[in-house]
C-alpha positions as CSV (number, residue, x, y, z in Angstrom):
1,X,0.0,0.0,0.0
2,X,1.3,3.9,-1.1
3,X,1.6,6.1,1.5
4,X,1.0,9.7,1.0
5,X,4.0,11.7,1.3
6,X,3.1,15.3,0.5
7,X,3.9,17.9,3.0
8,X,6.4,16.3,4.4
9,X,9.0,18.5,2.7
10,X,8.0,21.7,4.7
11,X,9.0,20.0,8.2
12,X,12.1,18.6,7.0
13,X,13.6,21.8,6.0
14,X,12.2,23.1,9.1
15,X,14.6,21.0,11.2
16,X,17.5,21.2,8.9
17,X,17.0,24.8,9.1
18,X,16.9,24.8,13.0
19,X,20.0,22.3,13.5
20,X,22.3,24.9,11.3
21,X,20.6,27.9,13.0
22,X,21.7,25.4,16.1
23,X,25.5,24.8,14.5
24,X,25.7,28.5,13.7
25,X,24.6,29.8,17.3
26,X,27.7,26.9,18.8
27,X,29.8,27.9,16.3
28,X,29.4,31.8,16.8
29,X,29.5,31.7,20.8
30,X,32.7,29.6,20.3
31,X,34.8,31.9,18.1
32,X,33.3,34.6,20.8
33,X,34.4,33.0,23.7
34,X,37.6,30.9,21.7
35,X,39.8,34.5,22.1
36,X,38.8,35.1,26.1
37,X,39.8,31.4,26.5
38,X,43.3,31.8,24.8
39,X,43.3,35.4,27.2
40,X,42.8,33.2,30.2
41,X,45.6,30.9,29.2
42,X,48.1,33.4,28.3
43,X,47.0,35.5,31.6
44,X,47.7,32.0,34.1
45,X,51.1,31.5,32.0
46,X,52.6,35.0,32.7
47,X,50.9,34.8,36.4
48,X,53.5,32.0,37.2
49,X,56.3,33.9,35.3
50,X,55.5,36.8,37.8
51,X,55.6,34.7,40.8
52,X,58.9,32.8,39.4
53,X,60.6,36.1,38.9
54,X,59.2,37.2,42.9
55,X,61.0,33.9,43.9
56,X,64.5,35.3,42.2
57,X,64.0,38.1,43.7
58,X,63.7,37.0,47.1
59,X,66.5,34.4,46.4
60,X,68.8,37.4,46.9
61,X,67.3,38.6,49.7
62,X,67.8,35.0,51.5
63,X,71.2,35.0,50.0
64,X,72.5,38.6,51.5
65,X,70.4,37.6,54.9
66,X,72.5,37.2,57.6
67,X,71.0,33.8,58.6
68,X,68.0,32.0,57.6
69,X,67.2,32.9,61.8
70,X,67.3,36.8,61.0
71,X,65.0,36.1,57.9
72,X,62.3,35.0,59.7
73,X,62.6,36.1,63.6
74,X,59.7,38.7,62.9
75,X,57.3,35.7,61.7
76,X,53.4,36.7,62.4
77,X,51.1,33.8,63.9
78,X,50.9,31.9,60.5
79,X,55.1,31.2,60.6
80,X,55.1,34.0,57.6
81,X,57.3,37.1,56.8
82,X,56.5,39.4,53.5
83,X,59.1,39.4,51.8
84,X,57.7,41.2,48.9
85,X,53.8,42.4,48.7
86,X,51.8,43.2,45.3
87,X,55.4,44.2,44.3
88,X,56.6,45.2,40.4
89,X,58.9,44.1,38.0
90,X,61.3,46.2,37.4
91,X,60.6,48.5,34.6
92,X,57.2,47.7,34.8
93,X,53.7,49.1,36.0
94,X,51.5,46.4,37.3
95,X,49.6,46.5,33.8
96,X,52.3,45.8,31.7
97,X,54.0,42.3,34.1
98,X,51.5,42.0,36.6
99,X,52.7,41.9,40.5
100,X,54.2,39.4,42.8
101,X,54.0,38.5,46.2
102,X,56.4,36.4,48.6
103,X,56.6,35.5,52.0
104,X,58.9,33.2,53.6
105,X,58.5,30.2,56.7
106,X,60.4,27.9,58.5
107,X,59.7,24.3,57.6
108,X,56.9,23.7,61.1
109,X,53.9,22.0,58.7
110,X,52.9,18.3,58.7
111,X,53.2,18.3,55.6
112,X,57.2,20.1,55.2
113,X,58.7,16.7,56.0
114,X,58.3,16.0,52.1
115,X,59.0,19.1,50.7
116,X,62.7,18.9,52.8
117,X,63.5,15.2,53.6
118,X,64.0,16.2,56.8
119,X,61.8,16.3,59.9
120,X,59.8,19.6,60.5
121,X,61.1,21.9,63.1
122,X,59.5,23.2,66.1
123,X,60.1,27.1,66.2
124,X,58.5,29.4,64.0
125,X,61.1,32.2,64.3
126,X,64.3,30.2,64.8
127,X,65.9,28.1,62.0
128,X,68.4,24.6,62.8
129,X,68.2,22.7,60.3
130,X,69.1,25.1,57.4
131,X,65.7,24.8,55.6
132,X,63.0,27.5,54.9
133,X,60.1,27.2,52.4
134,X,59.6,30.3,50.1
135,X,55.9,30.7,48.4
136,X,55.0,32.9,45.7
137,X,52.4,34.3,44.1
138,X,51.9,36.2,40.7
139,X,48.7,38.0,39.3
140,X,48.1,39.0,35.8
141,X,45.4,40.0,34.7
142,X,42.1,37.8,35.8
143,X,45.1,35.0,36.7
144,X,47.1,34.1,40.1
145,X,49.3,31.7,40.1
146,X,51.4,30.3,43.5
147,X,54.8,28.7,43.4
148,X,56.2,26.8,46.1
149,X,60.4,26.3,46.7
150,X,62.5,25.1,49.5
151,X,65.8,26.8,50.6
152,X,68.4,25.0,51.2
153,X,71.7,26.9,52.7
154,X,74.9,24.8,52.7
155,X,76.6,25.7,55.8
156,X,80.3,25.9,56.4
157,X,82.4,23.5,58.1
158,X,83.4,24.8,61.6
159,X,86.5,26.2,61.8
160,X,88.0,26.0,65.3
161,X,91.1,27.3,64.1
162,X,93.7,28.9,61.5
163,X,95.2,25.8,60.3
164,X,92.9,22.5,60.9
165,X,93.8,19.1,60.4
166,X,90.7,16.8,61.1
167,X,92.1,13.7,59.4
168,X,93.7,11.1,60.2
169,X,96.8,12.2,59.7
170,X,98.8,15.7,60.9
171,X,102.5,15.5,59.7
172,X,103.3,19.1,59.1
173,X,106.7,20.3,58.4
174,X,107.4,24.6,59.0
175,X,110.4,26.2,57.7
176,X,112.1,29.5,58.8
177,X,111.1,31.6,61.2
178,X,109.0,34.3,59.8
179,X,106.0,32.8,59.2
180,X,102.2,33.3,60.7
181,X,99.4,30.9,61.4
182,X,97.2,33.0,63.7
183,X,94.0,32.4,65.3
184,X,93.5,35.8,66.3
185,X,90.9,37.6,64.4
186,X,91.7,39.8,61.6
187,X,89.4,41.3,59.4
188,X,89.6,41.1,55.3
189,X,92.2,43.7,55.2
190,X,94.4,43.3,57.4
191,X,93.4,45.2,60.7
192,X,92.3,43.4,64.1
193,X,89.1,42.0,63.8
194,X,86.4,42.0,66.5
195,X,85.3,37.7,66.8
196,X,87.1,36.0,69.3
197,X,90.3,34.0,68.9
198,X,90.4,30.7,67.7
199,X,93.1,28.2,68.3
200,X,95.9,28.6,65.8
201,X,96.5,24.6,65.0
202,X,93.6,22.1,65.4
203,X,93.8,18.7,65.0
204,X,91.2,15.5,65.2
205,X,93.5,13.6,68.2
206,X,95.9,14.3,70.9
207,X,98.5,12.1,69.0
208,X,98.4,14.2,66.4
209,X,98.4,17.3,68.8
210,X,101.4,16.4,69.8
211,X,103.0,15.4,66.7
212,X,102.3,19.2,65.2
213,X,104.2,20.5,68.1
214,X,106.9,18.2,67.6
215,X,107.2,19.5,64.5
216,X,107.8,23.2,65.5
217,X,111.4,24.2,66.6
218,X,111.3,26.3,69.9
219,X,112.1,29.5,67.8
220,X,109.3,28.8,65.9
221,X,106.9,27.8,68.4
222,X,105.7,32.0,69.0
223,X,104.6,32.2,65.0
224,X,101.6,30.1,66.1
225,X,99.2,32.0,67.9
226,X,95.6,32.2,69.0
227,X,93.3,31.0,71.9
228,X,94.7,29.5,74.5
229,X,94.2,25.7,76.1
230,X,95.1,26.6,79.6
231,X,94.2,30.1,80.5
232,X,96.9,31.1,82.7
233,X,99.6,30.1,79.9
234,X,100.7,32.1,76.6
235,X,98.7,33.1,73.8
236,X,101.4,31.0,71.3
237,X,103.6,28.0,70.6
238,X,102.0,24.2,72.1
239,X,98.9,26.3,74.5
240,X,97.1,27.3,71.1
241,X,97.5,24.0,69.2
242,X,94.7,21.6,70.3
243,X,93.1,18.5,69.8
244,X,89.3,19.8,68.9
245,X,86.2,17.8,68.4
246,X,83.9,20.4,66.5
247,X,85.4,20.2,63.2
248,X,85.2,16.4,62.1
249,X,85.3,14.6,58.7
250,X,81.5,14.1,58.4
251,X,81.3,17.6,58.3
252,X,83.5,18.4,55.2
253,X,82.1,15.0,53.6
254,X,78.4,16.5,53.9
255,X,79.2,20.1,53.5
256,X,81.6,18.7,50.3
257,X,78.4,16.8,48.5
258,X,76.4,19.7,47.9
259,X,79.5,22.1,47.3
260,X,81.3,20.2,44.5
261,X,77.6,19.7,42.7
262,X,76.7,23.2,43.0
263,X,80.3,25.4,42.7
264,X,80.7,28.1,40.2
265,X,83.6,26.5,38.9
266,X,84.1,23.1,38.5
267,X,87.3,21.9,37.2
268,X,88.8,17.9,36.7
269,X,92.4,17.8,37.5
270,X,94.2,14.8,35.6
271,X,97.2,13.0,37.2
272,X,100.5,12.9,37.1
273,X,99.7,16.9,35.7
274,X,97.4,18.3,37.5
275,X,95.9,21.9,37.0
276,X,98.3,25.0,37.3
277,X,97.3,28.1,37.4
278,X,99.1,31.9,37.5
279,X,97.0,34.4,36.7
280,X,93.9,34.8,39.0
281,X,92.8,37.9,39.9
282,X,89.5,40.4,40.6
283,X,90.4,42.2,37.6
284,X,89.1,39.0,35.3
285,X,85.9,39.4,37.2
286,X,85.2,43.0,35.8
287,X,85.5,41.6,32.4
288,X,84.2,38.4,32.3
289,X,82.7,37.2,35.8
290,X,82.3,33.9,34.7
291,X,85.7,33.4,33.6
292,X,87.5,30.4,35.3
293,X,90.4,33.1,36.3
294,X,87.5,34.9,38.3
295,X,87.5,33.1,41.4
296,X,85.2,35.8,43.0
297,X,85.4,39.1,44.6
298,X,84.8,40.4,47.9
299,X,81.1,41.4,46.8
300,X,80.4,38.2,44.7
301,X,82.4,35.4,46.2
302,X,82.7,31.9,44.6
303,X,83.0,28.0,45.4
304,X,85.6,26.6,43.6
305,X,86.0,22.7,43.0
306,X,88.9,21.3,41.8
307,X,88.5,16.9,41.8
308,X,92.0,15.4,41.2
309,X,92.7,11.3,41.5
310,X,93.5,9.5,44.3
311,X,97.4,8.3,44.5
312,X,98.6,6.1,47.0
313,X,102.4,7.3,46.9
314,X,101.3,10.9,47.4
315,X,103.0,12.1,44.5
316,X,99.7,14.4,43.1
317,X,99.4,17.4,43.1
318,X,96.0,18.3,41.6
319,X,96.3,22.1,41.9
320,X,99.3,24.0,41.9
321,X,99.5,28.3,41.7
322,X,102.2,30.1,40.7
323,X,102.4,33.7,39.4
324,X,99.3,36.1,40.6
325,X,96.1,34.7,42.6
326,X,93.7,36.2,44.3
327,X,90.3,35.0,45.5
328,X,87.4,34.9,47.7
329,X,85.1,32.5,48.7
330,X,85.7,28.9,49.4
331,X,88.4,27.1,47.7
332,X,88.2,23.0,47.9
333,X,90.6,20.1,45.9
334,X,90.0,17.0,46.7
335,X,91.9,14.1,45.9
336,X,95.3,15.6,45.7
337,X,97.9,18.2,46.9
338,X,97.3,22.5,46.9
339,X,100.8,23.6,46.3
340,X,101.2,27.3,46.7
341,X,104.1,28.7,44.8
342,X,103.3,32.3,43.8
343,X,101.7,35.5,45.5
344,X,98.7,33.9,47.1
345,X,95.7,36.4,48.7
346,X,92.2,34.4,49.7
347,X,90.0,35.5,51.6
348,X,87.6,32.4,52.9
349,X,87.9,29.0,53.7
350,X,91.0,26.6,52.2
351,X,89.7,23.0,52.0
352,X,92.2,20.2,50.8
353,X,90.2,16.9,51.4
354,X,90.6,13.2,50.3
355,X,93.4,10.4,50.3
356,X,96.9,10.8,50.1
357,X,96.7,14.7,50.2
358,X,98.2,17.9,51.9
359,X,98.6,21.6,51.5
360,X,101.6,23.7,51.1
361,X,101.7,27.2,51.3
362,X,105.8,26.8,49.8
363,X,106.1,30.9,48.5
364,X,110.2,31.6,49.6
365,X,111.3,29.1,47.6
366,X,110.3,32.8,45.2
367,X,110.6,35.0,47.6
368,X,106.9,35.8,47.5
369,X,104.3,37.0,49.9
370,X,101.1,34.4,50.9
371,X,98.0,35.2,52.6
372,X,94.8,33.4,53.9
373,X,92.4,35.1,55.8
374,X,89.6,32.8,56.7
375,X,90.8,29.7,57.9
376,X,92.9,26.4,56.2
377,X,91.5,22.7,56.9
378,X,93.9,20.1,55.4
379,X,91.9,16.3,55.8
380,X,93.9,13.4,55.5
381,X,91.3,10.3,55.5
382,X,94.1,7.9,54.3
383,X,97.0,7.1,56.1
384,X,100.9,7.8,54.7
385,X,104.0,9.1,56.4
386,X,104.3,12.6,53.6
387,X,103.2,15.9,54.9
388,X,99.6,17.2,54.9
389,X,100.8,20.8,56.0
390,X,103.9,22.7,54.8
391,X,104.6,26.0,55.6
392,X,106.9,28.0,54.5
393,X,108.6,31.4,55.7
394,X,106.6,34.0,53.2
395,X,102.6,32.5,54.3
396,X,100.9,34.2,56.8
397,X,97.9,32.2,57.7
398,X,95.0,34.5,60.1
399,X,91.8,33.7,61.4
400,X,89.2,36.2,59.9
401,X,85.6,35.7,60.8
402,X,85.1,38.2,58.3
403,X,86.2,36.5,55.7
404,X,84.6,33.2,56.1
405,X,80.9,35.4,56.7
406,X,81.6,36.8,53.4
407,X,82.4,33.3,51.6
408,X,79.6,31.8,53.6
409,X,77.8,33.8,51.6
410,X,78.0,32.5,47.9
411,X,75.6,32.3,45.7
412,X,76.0,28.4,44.9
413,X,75.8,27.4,48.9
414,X,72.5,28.1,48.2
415,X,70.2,26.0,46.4
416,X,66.4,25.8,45.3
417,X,64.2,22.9,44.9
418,X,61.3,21.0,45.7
419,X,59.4,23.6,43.0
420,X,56.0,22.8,42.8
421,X,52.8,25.0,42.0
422,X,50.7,24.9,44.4
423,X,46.8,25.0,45.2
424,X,45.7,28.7,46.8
């Protein structure tokens, strides 16, 4: 049987006409709404750019602060100190880069233990463990983004005196009689300092104690000077060379693993050779600060990292200067011998670390002048009957607390991670 199929057309093309009205309508309210979406987008992507530029930005200021204590010893009830509010890029108007803000905690949350891999501390305003957590947050436009860091500061080895010889070994050997290894404090340019005295020798045992001040002839004895053992004795010779527990291998070892990762410059000494250098100075800074002859200035100090081989007969030397050096910061080798031949100024911490090693500051075998102010640690963790200090007439080895502040201060003993964006 036919069916009748007339006016059927007129509701067809009714519907077909109402589902491209429909397609139209979608289409139209996309390619309205398509630009505000792309806004949005671009908007949250420069809103974390702000808040990662606030985070640089208060990088420095942890970096210049004088401990991560000071930085948060004002914290209100929350644990938090503003370290920047609805602040600027530089150059900029809020329009133009948006604004940041950043505050700064110790690690007290439940939930810090996995941002630090360390337990969470107790005080809001006092920092022991070296650890803060930094949180920023940019806006931009209709977009606020929060980014999340921890702080890590990589603290000096203790330094209980001039010249410091943790290790295992001490055998030291001093020659002439107008040389200086004092533990009284100086400051960076020469003048008396205001710390207290240190010892002037250290060593890990009382054997080795003893074998340092064998080692000194009576007329040399007053060229070592610093705190004193017995009070009621003199301020030189065997009363300010001391067995002292504070400064210990463990703490160069764990104070060497992030140091070494994280110097500005990192250099690989082959054996037999080893590295020489002879022209270090401040001046390369000014030109190129990145220069490996820039190791640091007073305002920007460096780490630097020289990793030589291990040699059994105590024949490498990984790093040996001659010529013109001048630094400031913290200066490690590890794995072989410093030999210091030339004019010698640096202002920080000395480290010489590993197996089968020793320092020697050797400058009147050419008549030149050698100065450390900061503090030396030589760290035998082998055994072998060579030297692990020599010290010639020209080095004058003083304490400064002033210049160990200053290399404390480094950029690269400072380290960000944990970065994560976080829910506000």
């Amino acid at each position: 049987m036919l069916k009748n199929e007339r006016g059927m057309i007129l509701p067809i093309t009714l519907m077909i006409l109402l589902l491209l009205t429909t397609v139209a309508v979608a289409v139209g309210s996309l390619a309205t709404s398509e630009p505000q979406i792309a806004r949005n987008l671009a908007d949250a992507a420069r809103a974390r750019a702000v808040a990662e530029a606030g985070l640089e930005v208060a990088y420095l200021q942890v970096a210049n602060a004088a401990s991560f204590s000071s930085l948060i010893a004002s914290a209100n009830g929350s644990g938090e100190v503003a370290l920047a509010t609805n602040a600027t890029l530089p150059g900029l108007t809020a329009a133009q880069g948006g604004t940041y803000t950043v505050t700064v905690r110790n690690d007290t949350r439940n939930g810090d233990p996995v941002i630090t891999g360390v337990a969470k501390e107790t005080s809001i305003t006092a920092d022991a463990n070296n650890r803060l957590i930094l949180v920023a947050s940019g806006t931009f436009g209709n977009a606020t983004r929060q980014v999340q860091v921890m702080v890590k500061k990589n603290v000096l080895p203790p330094t209980p005196g001039a010249l410091n010889f943790p290790g295992n070994d001490a055998n030291t050997s001093f020659t002439d009689d107008s040389f200086q290894v004092s533990g009284n404090d100086y400051t960076m340019a020469g003048g008396t300092g205001t710390c207290a005295s240190v010892y002037g020798i250290t060593t890990g045992t009382t054997t080795n104690e003893t074998l340092v001040q064998s080692s000194l002839t009576t007329a040399q004895k007053d060229n070592v000077t610093g705190k004193k053992q017995v009070s009621s004795g003199t301020a030189n010779g065997d009363n300010t060379i001391a067995q002292e527990a504070t400064l210990t291998q463990a703490s160069i070892t764990t104070f060497l693993k992030d140091a070494a990762r994280n110097a500005d410059i990192s250099l690989y000494s082959p054996s037999p050779g080893g590295l020489s250098f002879d022209n270090v100075s401040t001046s390369n800074c000014t030109t190129n600060y990145a220069s490996q002859n820039c190791w640091g200035t007073a305002a920007k100090p460096k780490v630097v990292y020289v990793k030589g081989a291990p040699d059994p007969t105590s024949a490498f030397t990984a790093l040996t200067l001659n010529g013109n050096i001048t630094g400031y910061g913290v200066l490690i080798v590890e794995d072989g011998d410093l030999k210091v031949l030339g004019n010698f100024n640096w202002y920080g911490l000395v480290i010489v670390t590993g197996q089968w090693v020793g320092v020697g500051f050797m400058g009147s075998l050419n008549g030149t002048d050698q100065y450390v102010y900061g503090s030396v640690i030589s760290n035998e963790t082998s055994t072998d009957p060579l030297y692990e200090g020599v010290v010639y007439a020209d080095a004058k080895l003083r304490y400064s607390c002033q210049a160990l502040t200053n290399a404390a201060g480094s950029r690269k003993l400072l380290t960000m991670s944990s970065w994560t964006e976080v829910s506000q």
